[in-house]
C-alpha positions as CSV (number, residue, x, y, z in Angstrom):
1,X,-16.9,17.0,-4.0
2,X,-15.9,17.4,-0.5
3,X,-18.2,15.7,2.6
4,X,-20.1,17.8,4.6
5,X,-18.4,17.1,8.3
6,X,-20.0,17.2,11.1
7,X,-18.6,16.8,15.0
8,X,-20.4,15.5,18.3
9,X,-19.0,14.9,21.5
10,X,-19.7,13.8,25.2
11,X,-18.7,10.8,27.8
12,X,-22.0,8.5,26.0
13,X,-21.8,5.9,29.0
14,X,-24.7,4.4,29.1
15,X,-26.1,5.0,25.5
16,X,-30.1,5.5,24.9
17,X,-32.6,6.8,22.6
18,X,-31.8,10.1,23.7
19,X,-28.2,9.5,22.3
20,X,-29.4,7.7,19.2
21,X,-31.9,10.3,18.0
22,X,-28.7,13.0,18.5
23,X,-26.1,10.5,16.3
24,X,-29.3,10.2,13.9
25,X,-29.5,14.3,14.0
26,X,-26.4,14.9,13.2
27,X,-25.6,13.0,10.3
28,X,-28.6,14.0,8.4
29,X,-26.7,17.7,9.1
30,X,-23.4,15.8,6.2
31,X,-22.4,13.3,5.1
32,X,-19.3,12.3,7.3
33,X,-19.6,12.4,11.3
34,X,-17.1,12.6,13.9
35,X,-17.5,11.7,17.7
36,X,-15.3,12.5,20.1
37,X,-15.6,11.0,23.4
38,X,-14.7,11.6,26.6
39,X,-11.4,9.7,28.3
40,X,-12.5,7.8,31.2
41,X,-10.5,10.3,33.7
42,X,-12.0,13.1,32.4
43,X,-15.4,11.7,33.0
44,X,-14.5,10.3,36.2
45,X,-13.9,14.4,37.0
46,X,-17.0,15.8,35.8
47,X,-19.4,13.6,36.7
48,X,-17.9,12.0,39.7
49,X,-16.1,8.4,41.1
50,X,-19.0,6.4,40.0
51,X,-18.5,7.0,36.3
52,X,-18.2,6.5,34.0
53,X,-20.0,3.0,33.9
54,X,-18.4,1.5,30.7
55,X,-14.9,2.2,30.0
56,X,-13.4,4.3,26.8
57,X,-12.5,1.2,25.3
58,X,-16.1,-0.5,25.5
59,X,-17.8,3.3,24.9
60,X,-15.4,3.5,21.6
61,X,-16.4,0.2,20.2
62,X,-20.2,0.4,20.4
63,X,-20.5,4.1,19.8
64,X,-18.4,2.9,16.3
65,X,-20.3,0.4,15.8
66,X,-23.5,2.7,15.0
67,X,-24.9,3.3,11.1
68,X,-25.0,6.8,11.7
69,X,-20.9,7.2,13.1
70,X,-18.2,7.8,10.6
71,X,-15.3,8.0,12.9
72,X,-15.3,8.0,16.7
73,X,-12.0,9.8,18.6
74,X,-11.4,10.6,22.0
75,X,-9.8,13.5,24.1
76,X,-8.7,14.0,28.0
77,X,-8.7,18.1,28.1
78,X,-10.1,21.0,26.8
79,X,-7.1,21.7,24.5
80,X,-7.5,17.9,23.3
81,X,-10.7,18.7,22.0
82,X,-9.8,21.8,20.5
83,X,-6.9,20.4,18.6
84,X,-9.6,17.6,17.5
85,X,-12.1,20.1,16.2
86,X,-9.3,22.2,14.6
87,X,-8.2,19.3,13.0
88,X,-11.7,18.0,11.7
89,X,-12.9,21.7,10.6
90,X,-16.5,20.3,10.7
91,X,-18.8,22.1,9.0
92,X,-21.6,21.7,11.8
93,X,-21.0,21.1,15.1
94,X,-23.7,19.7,17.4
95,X,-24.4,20.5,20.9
96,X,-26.8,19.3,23.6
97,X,-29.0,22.4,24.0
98,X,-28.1,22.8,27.9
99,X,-25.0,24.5,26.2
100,X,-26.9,27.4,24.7
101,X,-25.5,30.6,26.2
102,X,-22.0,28.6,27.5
103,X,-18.8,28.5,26.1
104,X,-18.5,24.9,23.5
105,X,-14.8,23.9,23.5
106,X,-13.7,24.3,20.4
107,X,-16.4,26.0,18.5
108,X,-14.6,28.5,17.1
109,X,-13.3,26.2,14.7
110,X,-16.6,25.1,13.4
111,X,-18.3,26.6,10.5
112,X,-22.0,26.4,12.4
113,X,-22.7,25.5,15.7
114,X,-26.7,23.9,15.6
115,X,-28.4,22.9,19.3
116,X,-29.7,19.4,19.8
117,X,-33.2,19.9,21.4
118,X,-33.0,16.9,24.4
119,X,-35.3,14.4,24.7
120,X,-37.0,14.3,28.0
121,X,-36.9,11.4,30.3
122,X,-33.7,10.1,28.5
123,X,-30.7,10.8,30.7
124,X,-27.6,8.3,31.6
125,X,-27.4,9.9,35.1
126,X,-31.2,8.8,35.0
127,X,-31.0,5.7,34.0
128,X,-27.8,4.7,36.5
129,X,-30.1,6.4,39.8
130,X,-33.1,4.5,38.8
131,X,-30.9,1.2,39.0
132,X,-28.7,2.1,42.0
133,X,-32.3,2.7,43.3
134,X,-33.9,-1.0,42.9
């Protein structure tokens, strides 16, 4: 019997509840989950020269070491993460609901696409402001 897959991604710098409660979410969508992280540059674009805090290496090592992560990847562009979604088929893919009504990279080669309500008061931009702040 095949493994229900399912597929996360994001930069997960700084990891917290908020992060914890979405890895928790999605496995209890299958059996077998994916995450695909974020290459250091292409975090360093989006979210600007301070970031991102831990590098790809240290982010793929503890983000692996979690019960609820199967298999952890990563990707530097848009077609990158395509080809990893393509390749996966997952049978869910989750998404942090601030994506709901944009374009997901790669969703069109998931079965289902389910939102991931966000915890409030957990964010990694947050958390870095409130420490660059004391």
């Amino acid at each position: 019997m095949a493994h229900r897959v399912v597929f996360v991604n994001g930069c997960f710098d700084i990891l917290h509840r908020g992060h914890i409660e979405l890895f928790e979410f999605a496995k209890n969508q299958g059996e077998y989950l994916i995450v695909a992280l974020d290459t250091d540059e292409r975090v360093k674009e989006k979210k600007g020269a301070h970031r991102p805090f831990n590098s790809l290496r240290d982010r793929k090592k503890i983000v692996s070491s979690i019960e609820y992560v199967d298999w952890v990847e990563s990707f530097s562009t848009d077609d990158e993460l395509t080809a990893l979604v393509r390749q996966a088929n997952p049978d869910v893919m989750i998404v942090g609901s601030d994506w709901r009504g944009k374009t997901v990279v790669g969703s069109q080669y998931a079965k289902e696409i389910t939102f991931f309500e966000r915890i409030d008061g957990y964010s990694t931009t947050q958390i870095l402001q409130y420490s660059s702040d004391r």
